[in-house]
C-alpha positions in Angstrom: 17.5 38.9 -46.2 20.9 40.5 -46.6 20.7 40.8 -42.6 20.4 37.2 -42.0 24.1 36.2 -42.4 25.3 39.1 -40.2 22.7 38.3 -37.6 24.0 34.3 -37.9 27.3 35.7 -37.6 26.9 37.4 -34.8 25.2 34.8 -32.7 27.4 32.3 -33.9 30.0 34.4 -32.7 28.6 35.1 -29.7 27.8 31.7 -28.4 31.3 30.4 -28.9 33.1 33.3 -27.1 30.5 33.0 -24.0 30.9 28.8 -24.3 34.3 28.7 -24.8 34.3 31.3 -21.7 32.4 29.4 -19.6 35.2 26.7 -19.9 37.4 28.5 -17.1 34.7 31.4 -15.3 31.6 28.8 -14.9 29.6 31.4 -14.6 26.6 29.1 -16.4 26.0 25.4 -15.0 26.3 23.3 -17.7 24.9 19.6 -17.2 27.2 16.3 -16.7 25.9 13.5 -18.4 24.2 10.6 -17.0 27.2 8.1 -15.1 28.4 5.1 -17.2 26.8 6.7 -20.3 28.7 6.6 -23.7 28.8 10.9 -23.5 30.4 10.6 -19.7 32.8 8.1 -21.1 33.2 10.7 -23.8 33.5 13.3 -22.3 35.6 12.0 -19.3 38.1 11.3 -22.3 37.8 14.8 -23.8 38.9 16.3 -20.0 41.2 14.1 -18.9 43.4 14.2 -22.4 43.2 18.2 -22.4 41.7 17.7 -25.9 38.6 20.3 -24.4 40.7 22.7 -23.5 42.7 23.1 -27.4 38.7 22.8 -28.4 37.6 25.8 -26.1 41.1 28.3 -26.9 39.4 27.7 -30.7 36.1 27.9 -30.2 37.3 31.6 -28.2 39.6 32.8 -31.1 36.5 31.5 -34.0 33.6 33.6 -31.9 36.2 36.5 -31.6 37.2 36.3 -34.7 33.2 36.4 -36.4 32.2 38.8 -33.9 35.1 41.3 -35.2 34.2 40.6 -38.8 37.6 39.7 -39.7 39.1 36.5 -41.3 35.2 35.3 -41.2 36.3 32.7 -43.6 39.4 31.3 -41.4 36.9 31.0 -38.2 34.6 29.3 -40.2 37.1 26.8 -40.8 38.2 26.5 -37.4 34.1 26.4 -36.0 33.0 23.9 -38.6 34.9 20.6 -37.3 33.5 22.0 -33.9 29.9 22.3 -35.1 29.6 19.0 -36.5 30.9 17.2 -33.3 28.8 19.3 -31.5 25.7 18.2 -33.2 27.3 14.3 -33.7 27.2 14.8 -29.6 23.5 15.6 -29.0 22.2 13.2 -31.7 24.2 9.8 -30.9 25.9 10.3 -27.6 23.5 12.1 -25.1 20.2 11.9 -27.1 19.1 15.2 -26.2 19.4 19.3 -26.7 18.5 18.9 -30.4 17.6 22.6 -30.3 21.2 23.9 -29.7 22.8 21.4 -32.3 20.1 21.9 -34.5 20.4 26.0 -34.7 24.2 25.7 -34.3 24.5 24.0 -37.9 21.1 26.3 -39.2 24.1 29.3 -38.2 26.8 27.9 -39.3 25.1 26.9 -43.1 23.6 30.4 -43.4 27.0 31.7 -43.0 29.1 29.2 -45.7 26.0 29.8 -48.0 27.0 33.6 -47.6 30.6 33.6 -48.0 30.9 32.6 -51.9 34.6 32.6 -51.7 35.3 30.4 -48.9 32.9 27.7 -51.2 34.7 28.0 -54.2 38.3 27.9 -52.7 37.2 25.1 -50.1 35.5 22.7 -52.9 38.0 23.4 -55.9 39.4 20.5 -57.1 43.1 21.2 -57.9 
């Protein structure tokens, strides 16, 4: 059990580097979705504004940054926001790949339910 988080970490790492990658090298086809659907007109937006491309430089600097094992606390910060849109993505806007969303938050939970600091600093009331 004390392997699971550093397993988590390490995928979680390694999916946003490769992702976030992928951004500029295309070296694996992602899917557009469907014309005139909510997630083209959503994505369309994301492009066109160069909001993506912010998006991708963090999701980079968050995989390197849990793949090196250091300031794991400050790339879950940056990966969480990403995480839930991710997810908010697949379950409202295209209505499909549950499975990545789904094991994307199973990684990233695993990994605030390991790092006890980053809970009680980020839910402190002060």
């Amino acid at each position: 059990m004390k392997k699971l988080p550093l397993i988590a970490r390490y995928l979680l790492g390694l999916v946003f580097v490769v992702f976030g990658l992928n951004f500029w090298l295309k070296f694996i086809d992602i899917p557009s979705p469907p014309a005139l659907s909510p997630a083209a007109a959503f994505m369309g937006a994301l492009y066109g504004s160069g909001f993506l491309t912010l998006v991708k430089v963090l999701e980079i600097v968050g995989g390197a940054l849990l793949l090196s094992g250091r300031y794991v606390n400050f790339a879950l910060l940056l990966l969480g926001p990403i995480v839930v849109n991710i997810a908010l993505y697949h379950f409202f806007l295209v209505k499909d790949g549950y499975g990545m969303a789904i094991g994307l938050v199973v990684l990233l939970t695993i990994l605030i339910a390991d790092r006890k600091d980053l809970r009680k600093t980020a839910f402190a009331a002060k």
